[in-house]
MARMI-468672 format. One record per residue: residue in three letters; x, y, z of N, C-alpha, C in turn. Coordinates in Angstrom, 2 decimals. Atoms other than C-alpha are relative to their C-alpha. Example, Ala and Ser with C-alpha at 12.3 -4.5 7.8 and 13.67 -1.06 7.14 Angstrom:
BEGIN
<residuo=ALA, n.u=0.89, n.v=-1.19, n.w=0.00, ca.u=12.30, ca.v=-4.50, ca.w=7.80, c.u=0.90, c.v=1.20, c.w=0.00>
<residuo=SER, n.u=-0.82, n.v=-1.19, n.w=-0.06, ca.u=13.67, ca.v=-1.06, ca.w=7.14, c.u=-0.77, c.v=1.09, c.w=0.73>
end
This chain:
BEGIN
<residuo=UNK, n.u=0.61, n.v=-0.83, n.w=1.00, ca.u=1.82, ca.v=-48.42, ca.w=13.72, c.u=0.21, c.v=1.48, c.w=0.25>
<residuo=UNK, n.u=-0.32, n.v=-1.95, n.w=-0.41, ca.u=2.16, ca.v=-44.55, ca.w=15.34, c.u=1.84, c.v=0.26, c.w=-0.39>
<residuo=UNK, n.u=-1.48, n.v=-0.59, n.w=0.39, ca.u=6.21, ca.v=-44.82, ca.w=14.92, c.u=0.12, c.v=-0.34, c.w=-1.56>
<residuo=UNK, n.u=-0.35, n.v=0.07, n.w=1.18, ca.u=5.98, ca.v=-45.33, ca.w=11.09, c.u=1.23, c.v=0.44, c.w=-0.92>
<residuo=UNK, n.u=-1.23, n.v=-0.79, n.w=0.50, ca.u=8.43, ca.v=-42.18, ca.w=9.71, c.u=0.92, c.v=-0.10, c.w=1.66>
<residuo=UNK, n.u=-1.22, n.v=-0.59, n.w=-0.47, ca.u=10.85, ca.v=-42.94, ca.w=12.43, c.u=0.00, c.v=1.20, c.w=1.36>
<residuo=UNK, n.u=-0.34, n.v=-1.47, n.w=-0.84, ca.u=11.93, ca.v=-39.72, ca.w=14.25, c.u=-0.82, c.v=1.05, c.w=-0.48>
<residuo=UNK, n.u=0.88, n.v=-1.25, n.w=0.02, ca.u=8.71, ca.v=-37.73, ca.w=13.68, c.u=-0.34, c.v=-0.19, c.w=-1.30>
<residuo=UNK, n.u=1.00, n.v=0.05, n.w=1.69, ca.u=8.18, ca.v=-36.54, ca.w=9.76, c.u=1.75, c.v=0.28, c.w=-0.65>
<residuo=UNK, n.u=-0.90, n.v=0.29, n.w=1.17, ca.u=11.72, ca.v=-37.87, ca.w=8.27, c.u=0.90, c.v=0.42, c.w=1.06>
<residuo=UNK, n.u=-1.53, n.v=-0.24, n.w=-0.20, ca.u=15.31, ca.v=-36.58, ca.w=8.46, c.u=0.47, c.v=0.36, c.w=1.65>
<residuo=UNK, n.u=-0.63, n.v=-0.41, n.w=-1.58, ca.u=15.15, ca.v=-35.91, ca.w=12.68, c.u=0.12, c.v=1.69, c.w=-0.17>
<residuo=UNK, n.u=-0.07, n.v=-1.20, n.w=-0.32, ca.u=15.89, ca.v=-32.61, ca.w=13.66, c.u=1.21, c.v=0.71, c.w=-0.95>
<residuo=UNK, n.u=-0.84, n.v=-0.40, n.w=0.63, ca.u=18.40, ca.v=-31.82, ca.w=10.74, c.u=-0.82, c.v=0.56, c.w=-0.94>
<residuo=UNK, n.u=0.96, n.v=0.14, n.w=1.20, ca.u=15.11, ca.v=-32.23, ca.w=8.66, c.u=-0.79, c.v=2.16, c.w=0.15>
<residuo=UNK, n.u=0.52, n.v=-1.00, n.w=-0.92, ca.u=13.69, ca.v=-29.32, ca.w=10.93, c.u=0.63, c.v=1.39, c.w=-0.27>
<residuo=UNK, n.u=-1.14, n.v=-0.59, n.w=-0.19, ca.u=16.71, ca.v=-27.58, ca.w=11.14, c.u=-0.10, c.v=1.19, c.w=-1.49>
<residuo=UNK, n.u=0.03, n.v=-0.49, n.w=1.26, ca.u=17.08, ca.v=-26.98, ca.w=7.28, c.u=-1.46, c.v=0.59, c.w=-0.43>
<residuo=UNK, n.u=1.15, n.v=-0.42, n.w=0.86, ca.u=13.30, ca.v=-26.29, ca.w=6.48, c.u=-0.30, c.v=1.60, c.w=1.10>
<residuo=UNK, n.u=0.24, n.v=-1.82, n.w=-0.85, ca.u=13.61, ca.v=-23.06, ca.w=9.56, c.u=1.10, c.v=0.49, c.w=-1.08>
<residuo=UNK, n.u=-0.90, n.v=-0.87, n.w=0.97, ca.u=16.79, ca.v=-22.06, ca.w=7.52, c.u=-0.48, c.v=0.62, c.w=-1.23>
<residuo=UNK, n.u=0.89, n.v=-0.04, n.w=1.14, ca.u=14.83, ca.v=-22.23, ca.w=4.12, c.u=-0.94, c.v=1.84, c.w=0.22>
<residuo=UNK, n.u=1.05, n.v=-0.91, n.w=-0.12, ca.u=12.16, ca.v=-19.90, ca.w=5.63, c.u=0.19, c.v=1.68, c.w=0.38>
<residuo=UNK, n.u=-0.75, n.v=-1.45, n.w=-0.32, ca.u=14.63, ca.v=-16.99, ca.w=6.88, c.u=0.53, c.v=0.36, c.w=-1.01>
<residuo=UNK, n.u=-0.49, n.v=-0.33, n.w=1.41, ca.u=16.31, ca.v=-17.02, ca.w=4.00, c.u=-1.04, c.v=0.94, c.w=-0.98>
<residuo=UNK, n.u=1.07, n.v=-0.51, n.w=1.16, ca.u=13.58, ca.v=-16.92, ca.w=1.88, c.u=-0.84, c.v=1.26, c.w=0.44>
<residuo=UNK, n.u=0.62, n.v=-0.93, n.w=-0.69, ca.u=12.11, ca.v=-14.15, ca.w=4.35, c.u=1.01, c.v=1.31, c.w=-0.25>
<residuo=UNK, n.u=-0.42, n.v=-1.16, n.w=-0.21, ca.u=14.86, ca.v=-12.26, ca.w=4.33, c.u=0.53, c.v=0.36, c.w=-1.63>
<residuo=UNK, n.u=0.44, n.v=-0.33, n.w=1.65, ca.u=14.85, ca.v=-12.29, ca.w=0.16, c.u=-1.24, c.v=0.98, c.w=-0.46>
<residuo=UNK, n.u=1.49, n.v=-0.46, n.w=0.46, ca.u=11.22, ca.v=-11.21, ca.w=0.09, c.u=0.30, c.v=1.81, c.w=0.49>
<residuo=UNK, n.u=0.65, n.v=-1.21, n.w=-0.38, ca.u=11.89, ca.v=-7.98, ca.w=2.10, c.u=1.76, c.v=0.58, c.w=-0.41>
<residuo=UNK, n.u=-1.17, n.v=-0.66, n.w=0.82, ca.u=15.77, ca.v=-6.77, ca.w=0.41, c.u=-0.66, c.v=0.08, c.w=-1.02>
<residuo=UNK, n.u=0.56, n.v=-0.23, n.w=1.06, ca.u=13.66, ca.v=-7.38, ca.w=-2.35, c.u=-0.96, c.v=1.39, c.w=-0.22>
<residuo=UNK, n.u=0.89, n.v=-1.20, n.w=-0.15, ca.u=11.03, ca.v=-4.98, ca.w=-1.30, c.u=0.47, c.v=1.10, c.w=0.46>
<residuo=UNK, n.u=-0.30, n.v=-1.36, n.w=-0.47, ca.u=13.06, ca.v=-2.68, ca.w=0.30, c.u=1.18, c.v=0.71, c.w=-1.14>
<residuo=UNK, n.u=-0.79, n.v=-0.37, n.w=0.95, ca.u=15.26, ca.v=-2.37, ca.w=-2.96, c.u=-0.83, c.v=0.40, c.w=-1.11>
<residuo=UNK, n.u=1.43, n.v=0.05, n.w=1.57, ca.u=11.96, ca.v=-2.12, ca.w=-5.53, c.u=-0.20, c.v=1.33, c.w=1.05>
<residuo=UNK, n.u=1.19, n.v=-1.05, n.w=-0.11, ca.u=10.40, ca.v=1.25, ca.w=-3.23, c.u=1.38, c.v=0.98, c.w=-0.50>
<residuo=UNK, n.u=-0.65, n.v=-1.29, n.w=0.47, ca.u=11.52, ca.v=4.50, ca.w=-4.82, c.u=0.88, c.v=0.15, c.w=1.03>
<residuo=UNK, n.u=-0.34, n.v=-0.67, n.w=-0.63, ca.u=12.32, ca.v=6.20, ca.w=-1.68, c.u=0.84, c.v=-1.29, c.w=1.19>
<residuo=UNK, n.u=-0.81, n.v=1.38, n.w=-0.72, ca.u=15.26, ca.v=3.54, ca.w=0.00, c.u=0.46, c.v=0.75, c.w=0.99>
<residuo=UNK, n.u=-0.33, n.v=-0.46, n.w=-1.36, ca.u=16.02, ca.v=6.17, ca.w=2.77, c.u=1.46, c.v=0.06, c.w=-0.11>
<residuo=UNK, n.u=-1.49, n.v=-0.36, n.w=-0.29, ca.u=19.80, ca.v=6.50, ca.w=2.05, c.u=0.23, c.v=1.85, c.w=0.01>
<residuo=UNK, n.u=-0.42, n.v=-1.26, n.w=-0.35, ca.u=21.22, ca.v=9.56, ca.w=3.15, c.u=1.69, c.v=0.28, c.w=-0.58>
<residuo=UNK, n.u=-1.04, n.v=0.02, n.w=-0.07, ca.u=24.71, ca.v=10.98, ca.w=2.46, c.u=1.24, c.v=0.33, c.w=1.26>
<residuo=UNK, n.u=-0.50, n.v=-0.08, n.w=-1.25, ca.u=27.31, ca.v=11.90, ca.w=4.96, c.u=-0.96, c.v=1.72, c.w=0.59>
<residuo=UNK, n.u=0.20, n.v=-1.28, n.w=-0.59, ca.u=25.94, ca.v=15.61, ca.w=5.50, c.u=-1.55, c.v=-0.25, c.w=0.13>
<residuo=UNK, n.u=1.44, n.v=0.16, n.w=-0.98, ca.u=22.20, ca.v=14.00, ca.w=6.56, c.u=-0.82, c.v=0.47, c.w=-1.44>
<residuo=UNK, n.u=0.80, n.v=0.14, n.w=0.40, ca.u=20.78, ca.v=14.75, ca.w=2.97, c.u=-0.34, c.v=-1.15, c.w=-0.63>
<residuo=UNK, n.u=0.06, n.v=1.30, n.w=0.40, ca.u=18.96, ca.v=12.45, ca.w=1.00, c.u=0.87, c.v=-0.23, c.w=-1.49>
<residuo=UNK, n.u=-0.56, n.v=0.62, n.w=1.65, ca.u=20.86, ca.v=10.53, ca.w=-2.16, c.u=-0.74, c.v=-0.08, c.w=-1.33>
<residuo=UNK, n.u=0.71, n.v=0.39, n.w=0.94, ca.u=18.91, ca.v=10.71, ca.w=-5.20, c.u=0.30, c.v=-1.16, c.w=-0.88>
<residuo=UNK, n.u=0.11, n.v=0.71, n.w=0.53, ca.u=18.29, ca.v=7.56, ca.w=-7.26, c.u=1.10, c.v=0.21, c.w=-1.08>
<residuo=UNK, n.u=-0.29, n.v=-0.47, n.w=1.17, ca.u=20.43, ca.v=6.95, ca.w=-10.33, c.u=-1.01, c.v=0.19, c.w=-0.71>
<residuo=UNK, n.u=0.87, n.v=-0.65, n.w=0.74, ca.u=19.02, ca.v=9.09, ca.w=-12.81, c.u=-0.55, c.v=1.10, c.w=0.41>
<residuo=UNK, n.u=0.78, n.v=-0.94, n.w=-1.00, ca.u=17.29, ca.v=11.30, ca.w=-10.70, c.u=1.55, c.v=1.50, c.w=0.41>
<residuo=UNK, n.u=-0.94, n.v=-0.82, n.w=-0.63, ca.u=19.20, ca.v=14.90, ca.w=-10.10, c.u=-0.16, c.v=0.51, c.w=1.07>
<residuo=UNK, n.u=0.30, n.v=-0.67, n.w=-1.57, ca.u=19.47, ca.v=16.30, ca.w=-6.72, c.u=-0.27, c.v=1.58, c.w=-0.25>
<residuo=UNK, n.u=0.38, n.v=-1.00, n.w=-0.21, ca.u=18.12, ca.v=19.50, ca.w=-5.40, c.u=1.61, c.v=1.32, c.w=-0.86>
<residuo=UNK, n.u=-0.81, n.v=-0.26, n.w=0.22, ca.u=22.02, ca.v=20.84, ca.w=-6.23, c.u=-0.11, c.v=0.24, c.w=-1.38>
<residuo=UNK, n.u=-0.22, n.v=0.56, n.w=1.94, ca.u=22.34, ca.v=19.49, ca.w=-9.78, c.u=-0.98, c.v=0.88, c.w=-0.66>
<residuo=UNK, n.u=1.15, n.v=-0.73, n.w=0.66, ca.u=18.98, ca.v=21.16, ca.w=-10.77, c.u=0.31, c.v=1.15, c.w=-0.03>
<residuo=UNK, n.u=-0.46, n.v=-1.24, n.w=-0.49, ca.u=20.16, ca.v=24.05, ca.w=-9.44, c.u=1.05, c.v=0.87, c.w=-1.04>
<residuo=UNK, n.u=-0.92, n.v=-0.30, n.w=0.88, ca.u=23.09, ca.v=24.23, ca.w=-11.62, c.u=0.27, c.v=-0.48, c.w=-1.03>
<residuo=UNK, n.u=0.22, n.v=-0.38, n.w=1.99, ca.u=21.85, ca.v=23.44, ca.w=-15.00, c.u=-0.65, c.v=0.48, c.w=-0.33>
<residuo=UNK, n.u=0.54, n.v=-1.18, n.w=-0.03, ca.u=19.62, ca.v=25.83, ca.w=-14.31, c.u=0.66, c.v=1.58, c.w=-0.07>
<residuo=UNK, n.u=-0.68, n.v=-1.00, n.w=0.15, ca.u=22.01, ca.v=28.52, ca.w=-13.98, c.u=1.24, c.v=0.03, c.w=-1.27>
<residuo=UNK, n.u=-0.80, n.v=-0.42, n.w=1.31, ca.u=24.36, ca.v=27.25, ca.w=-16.87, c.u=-0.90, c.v=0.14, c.w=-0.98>
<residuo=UNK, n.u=0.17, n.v=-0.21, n.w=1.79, ca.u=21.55, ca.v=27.19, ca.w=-19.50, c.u=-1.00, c.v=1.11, c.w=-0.09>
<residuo=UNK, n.u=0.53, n.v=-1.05, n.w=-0.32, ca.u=20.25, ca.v=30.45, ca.w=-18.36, c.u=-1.10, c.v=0.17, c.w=0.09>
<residuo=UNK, n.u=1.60, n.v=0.44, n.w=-0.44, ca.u=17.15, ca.v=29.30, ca.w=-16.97, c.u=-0.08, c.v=1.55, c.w=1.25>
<residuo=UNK, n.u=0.03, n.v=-1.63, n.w=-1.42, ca.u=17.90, ca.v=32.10, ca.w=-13.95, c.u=1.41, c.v=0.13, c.w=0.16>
<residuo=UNK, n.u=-1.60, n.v=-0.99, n.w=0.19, ca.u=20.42, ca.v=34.62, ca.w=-13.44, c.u=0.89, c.v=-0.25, c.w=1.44>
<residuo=UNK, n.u=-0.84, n.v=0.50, n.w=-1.29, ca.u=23.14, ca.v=34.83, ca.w=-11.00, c.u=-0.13, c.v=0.37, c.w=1.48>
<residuo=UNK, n.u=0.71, n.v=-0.56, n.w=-1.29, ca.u=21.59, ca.v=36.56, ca.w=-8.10, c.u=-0.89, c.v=-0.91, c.w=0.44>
<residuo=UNK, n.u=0.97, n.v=0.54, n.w=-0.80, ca.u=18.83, ca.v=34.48, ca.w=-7.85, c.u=0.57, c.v=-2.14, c.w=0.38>
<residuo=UNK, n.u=-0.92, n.v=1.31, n.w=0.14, ca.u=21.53, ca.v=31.26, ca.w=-8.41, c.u=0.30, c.v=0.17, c.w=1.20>
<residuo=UNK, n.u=-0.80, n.v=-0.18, n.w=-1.04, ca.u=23.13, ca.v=32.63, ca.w=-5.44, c.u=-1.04, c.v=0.05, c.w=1.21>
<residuo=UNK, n.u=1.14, n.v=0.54, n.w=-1.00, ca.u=19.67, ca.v=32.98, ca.w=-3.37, c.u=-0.38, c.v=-1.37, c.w=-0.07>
<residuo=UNK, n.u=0.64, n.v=1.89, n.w=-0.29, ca.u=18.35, ca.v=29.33, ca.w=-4.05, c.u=1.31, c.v=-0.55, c.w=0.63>
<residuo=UNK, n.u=-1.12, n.v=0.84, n.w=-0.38, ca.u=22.03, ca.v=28.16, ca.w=-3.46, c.u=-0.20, c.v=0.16, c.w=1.69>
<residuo=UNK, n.u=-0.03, n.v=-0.02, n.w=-0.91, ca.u=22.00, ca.v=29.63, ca.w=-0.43, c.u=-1.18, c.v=-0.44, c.w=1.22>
<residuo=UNK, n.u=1.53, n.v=-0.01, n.w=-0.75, ca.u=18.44, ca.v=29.02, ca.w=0.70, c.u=0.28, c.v=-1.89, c.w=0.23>
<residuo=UNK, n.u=0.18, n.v=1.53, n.w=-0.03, ca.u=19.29, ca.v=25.27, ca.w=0.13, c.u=1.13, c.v=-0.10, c.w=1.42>
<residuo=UNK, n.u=-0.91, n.v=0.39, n.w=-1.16, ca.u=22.71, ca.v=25.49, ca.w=2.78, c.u=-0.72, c.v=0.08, c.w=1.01>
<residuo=UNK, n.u=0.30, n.v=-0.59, n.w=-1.40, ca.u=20.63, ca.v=27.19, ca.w=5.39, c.u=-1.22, c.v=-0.99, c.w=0.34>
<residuo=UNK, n.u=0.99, n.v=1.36, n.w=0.26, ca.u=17.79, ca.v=24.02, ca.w=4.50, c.u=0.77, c.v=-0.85, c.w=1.09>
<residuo=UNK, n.u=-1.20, n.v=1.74, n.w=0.13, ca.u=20.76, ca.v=21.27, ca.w=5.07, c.u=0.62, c.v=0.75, c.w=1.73>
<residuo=UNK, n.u=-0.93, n.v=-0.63, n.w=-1.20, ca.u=22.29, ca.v=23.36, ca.w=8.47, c.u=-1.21, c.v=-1.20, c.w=1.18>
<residuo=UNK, n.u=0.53, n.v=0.25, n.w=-1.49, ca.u=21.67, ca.v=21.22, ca.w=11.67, c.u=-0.86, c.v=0.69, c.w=0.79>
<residuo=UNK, n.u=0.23, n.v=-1.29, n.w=-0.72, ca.u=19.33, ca.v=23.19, ca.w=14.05, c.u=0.65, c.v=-0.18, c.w=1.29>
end
């Protein structure tokens, strides 16, 4: 009566085998999932800033459709520009 299923609860250690696989899998679904759903995914580009989302314009981009649709003039285009390199510089 105690050996009923055999080799434990079914298929032996193949049974085992496949239902740990199942659970990594499915583990490692749950958190690409989550780490692809938060806004902020932490990619960087090569020069160490961050990538903005599609859609989303970077600190740059803002910068300079600001200065073509004459939101600010060229002096102060040329201070933010620069205020942003000396941001982005290694210390």
């Amino acid at each position: 009566m105690m050996n009923w299923y055999g080799n434990g609860m079914g298929g032996g250690s193949g049974f085992w085998l496949l239902m740990m696989l199942f659970w990594v899998v499915l583990l490692a679904v749950i958190v690409f999932a989550v780490i692809r759903l938060l806004p902020g995914n932490g990619r960087a580009d090569a020069a160490g800033s961050a990538v903005p989302a599609p859609g989303v314009e970077s600190p740059d981009q803002i910068l300079d459709r600001m200065f073509a649709t004459g939101e600010i003039d060229e002096q102060t285009y040329r201070a933010r520009r620069s205020a942003l390199m000396q941001m982005r510089k290694p210390s």
